[in-house]
Kinemage of the C-alpha trace (Angstrom):
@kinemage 1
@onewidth
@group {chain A} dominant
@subgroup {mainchain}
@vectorlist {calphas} color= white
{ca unk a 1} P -32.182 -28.808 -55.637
{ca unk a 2} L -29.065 -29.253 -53.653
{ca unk a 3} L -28.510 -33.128 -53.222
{ca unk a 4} L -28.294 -34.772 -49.578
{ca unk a 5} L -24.095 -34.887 -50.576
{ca unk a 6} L -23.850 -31.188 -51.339
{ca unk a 7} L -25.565 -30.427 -48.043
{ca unk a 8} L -23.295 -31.977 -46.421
{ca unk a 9} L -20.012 -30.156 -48.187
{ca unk a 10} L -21.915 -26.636 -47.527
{ca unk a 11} L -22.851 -27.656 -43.615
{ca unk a 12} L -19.165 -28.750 -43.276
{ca unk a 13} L -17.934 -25.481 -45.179
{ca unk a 14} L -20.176 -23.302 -43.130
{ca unk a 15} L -18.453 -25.050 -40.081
{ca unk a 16} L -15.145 -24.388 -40.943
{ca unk a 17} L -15.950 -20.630 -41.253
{ca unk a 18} L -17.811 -20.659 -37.890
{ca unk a 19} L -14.489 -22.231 -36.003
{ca unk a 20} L -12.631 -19.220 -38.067
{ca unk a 21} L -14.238 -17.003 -37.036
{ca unk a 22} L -14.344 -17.988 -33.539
{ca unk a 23} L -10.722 -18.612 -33.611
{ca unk a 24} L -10.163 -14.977 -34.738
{ca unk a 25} L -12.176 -13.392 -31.852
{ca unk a 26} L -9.766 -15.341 -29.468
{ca unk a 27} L -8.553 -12.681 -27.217
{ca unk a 28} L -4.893 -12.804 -27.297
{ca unk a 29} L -3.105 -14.279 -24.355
{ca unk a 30} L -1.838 -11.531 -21.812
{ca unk a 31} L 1.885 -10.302 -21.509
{ca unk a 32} L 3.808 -12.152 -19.516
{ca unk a 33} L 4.419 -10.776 -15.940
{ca unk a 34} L 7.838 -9.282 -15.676
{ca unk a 35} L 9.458 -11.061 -12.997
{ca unk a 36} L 11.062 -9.020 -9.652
{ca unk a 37} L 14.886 -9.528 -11.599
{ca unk a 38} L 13.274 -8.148 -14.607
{ca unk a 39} L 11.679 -5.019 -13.195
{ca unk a 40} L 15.084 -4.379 -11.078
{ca unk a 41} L 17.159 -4.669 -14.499
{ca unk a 42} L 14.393 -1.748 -16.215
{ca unk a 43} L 15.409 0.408 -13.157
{ca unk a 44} L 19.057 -0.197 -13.440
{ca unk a 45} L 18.702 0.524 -17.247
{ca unk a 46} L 16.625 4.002 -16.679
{ca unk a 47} L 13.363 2.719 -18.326
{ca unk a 48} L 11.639 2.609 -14.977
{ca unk a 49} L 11.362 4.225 -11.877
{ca unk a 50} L 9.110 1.657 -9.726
{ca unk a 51} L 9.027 -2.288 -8.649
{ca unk a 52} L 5.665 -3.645 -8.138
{ca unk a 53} L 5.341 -6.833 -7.551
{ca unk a 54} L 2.105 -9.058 -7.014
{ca unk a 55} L 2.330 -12.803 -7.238
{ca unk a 56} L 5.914 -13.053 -6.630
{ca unk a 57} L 7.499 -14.028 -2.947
{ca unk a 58} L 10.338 -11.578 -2.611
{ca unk a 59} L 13.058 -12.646 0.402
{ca unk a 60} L 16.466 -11.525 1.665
{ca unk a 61} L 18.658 -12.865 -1.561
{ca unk a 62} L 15.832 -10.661 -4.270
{ca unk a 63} L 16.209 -7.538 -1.958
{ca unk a 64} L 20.031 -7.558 -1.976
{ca unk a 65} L 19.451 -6.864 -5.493
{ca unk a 66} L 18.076 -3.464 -5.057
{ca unk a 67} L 21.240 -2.306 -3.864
{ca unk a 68} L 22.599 0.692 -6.027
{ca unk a 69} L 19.393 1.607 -7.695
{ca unk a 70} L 19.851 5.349 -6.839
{ca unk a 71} L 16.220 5.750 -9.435
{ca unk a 72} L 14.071 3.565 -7.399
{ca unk a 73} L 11.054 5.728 -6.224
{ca unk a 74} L 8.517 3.355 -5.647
{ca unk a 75} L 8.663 -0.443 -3.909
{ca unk a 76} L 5.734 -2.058 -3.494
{ca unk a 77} L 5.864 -6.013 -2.460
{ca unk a 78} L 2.895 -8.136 -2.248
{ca unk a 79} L 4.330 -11.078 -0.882
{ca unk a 80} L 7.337 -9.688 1.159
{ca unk a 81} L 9.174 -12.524 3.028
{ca unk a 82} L 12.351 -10.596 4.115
{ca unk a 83} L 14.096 -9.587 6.894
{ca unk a 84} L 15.783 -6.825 8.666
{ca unk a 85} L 19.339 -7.892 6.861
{ca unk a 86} L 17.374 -7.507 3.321
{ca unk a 87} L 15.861 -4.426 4.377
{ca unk a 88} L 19.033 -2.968 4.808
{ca unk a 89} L 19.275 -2.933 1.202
{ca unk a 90} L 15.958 -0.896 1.028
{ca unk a 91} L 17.202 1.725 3.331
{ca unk a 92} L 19.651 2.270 1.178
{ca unk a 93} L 17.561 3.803 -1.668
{ca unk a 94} L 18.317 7.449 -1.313
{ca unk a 95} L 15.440 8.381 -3.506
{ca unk a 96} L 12.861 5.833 -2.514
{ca unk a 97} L 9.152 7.721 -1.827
{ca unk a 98} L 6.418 5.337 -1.596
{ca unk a 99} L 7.214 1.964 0.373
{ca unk a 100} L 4.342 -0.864 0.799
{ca unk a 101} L 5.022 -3.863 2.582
{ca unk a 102} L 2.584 -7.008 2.483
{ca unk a 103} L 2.662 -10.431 3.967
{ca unk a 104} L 5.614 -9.934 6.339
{ca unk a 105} L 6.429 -9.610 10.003
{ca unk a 106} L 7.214 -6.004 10.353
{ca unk a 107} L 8.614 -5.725 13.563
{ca unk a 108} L 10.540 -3.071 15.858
{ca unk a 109} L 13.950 -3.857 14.091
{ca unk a 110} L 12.333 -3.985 11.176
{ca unk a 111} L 10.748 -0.316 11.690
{ca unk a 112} L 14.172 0.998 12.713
{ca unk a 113} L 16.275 0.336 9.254
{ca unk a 114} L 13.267 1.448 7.903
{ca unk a 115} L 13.405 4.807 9.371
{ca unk a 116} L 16.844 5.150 7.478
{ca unk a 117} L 14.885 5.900 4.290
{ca unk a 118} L 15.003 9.359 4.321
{ca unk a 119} L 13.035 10.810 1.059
{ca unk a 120} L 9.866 8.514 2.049
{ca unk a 121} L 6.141 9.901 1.648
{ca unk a 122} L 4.411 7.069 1.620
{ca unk a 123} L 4.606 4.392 4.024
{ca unk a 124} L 2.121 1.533 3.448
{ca unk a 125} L 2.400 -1.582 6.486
{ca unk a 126} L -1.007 -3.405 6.006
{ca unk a 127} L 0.394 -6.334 7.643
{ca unk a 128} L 2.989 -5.484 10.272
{ca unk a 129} L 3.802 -6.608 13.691
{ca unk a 130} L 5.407 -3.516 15.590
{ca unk a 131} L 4.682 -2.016 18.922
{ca unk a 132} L 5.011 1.870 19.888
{ca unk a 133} L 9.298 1.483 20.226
{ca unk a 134} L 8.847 0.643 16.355
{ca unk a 135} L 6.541 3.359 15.474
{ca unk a 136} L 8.285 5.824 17.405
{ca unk a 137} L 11.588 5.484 14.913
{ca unk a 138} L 9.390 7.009 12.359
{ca unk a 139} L 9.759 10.424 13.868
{ca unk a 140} L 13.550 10.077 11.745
{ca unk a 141} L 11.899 10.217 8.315
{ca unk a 142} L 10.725 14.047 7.676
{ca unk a 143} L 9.018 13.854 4.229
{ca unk a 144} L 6.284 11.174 5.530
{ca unk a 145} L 2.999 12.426 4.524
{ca unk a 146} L 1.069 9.254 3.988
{ca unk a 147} L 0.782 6.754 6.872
{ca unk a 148} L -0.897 3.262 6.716
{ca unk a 149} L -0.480 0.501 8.774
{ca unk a 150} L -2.142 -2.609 10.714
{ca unk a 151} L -0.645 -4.207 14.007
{ca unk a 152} L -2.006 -5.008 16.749
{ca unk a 153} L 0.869 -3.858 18.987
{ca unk a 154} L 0.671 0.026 19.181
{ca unk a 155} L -1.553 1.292 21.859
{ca unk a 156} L -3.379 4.472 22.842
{ca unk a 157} L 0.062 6.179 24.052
{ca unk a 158} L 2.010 5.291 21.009
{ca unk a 159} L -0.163 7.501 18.725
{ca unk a 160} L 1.903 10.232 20.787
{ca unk a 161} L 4.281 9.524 17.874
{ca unk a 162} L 2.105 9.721 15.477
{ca unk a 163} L 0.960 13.191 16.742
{ca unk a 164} L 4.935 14.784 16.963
{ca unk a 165} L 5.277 13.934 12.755
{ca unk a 166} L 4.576 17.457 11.591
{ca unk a 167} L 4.674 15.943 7.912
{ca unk a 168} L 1.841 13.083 8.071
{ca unk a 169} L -0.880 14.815 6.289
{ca unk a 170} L -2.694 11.225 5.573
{ca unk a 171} L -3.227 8.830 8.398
{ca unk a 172} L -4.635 5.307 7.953
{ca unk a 173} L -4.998 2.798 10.810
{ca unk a 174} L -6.492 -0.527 10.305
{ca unk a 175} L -7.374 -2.578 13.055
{ca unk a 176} L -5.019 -0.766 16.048
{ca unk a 177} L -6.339 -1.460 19.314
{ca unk a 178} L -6.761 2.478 20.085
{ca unk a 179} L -9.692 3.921 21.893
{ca unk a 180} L -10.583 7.585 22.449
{ca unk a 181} L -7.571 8.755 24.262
{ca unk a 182} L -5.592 7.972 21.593
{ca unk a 183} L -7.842 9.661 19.050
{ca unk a 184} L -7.355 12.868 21.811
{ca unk a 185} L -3.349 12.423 21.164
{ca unk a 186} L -4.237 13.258 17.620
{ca unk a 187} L -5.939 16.568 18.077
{ca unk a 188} L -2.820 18.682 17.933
{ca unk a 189} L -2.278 17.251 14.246
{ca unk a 190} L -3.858 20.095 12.970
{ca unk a 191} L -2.159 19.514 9.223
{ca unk a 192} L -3.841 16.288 9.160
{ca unk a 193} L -6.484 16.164 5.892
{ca unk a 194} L -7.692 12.917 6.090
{ca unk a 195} L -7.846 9.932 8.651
{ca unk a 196} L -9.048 6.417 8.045
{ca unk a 197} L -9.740 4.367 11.184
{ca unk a 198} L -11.172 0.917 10.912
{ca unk a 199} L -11.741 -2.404 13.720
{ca unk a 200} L -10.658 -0.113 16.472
{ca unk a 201} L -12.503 0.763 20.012
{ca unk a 202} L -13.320 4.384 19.605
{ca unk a 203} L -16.539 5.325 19.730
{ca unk a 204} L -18.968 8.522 18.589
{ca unk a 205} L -18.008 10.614 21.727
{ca unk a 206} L -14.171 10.414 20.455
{ca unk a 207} L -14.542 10.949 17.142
{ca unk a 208} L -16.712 14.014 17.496
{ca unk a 209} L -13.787 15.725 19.526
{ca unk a 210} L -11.570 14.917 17.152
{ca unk a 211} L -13.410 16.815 14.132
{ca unk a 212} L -13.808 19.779 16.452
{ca unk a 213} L -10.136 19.976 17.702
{ca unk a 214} L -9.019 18.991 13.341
{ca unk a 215} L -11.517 21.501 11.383
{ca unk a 216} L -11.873 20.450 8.230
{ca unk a 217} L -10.553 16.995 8.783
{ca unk a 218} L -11.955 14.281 5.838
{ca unk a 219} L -12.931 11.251 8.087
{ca unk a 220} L -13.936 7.311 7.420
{ca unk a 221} L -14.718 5.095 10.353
{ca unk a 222} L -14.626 1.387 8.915
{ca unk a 223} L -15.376 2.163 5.829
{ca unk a 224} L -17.586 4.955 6.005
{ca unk a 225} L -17.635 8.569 5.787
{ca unk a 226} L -18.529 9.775 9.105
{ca unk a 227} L -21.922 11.571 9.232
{ca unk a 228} L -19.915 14.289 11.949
{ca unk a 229} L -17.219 14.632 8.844
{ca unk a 230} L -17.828 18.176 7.569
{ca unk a 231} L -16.638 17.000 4.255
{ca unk a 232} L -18.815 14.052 3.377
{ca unk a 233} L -20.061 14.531 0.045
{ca unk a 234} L -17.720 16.546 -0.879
{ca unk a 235} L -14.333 15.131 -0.472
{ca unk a 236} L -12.080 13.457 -3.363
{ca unk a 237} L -11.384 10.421 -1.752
């Protein structure tokens, strides 16, 4: 029989093995976040065609630094706190296709040296401030497909705009004061394939127009598939 001493040593022993092993099965501790410099230095270097950014505030002095990144393809800025003088450096991106802008003003002046960006599909503004003069300088950016955006400034007449880009295949509009007539400016978008409306003023009567003037058309209405969309259940997205 063990005596009350050994017990002791082989309690402390098994102990020892018990933080070991629980040491070992420590999940190692994540990669670092590469910081907005870093990702714009694995672009300049050809080891990367996108910035993403999460975390990071990114202002006028960061966005100068994008400036002859010919490779760039896709910006997307989480905490954007520039201006129109550091989106100049943006619009100057001659390859840039996929553009998301979060947590900044995006205003009419704003819109307008964004409309320089000529190879753009993808234009993501879920945080923006511009009126129908701002959405109107879109019409200079042929390759949009994909359109998402929130303000509160764009009314019923400015999705007139909307309706002349023959390239917008993807609409998204979150929280636009619109109501039916502006859903009825939309019905000669007959390339559209999918539209996402949410917090807006239209109501059943609209929306079923729409779908009959848009065949086909893949439609949510704040957050929902609509039970008039043709394609519930059957849709990809």
């Amino acid at each position: 029989m063990a005596s009350s001493g050994s017990r002791r040593l082989l309690a402390a022993g098994w102990s020892v093995v018990i933080v070991a092993l629980g040491n070992s099965c420590t999940a190692p501790p994540a990669p670092a976040v590469p910081s907005f410099r870093d990702m714009v230095e694995q672009v300049r270097r050809g080891e990367s065609t996108e910035i993403v950014t999460a975390d990071e505030p990114i202002g006028d002095a960061k966005l100068t630094l994008l400036s002859d990144l010919p490779e760039l393809k896709h910006l997307a800025i989480e905490k954007f706190q520039g201006t129109e003088k550091g989106l100049r450096a943006i619009a100057e991106l001659p390859n840039l296709q996929r553009l998301q802008l979060r947590g900044g003003q995006v205003g009419d002046n704003a819109m307008a040296v964004i409309s320089r960006c000529v190879s753009l599909k993808n234009l993501n503004l879920p945080d923006a401030s511009f009126s129908d003069e701002g959405l109107a300088a879109l019409k200079g950016l042929p390759q949009l497909e994909l359109l998402r955006f929130h303000t509160q400034h764009v009314s019923d007449e400015g999705l007139t705009h909307i309706a002349e880009m023959k390239s917008i295949r993807f609409l998204h509009l979150i929280g636009v004061p619109i109501t039916d007539q502006g859903l009825a400016n939309l019905e000669v978008m007959q390339q559209l394939e999918s539209f996402y409306i949410d917090d807006t003023a239209v109501t059943d009567e609209g929306i079923e127009r729409l779908l009959k003037a848009v065949p086909g058309l893949h439609l949510h209405v704040d957050q929902q598939h609509s039970d008039r969309d043709p394609s519930k259940g059957t849709h990809p997205h």
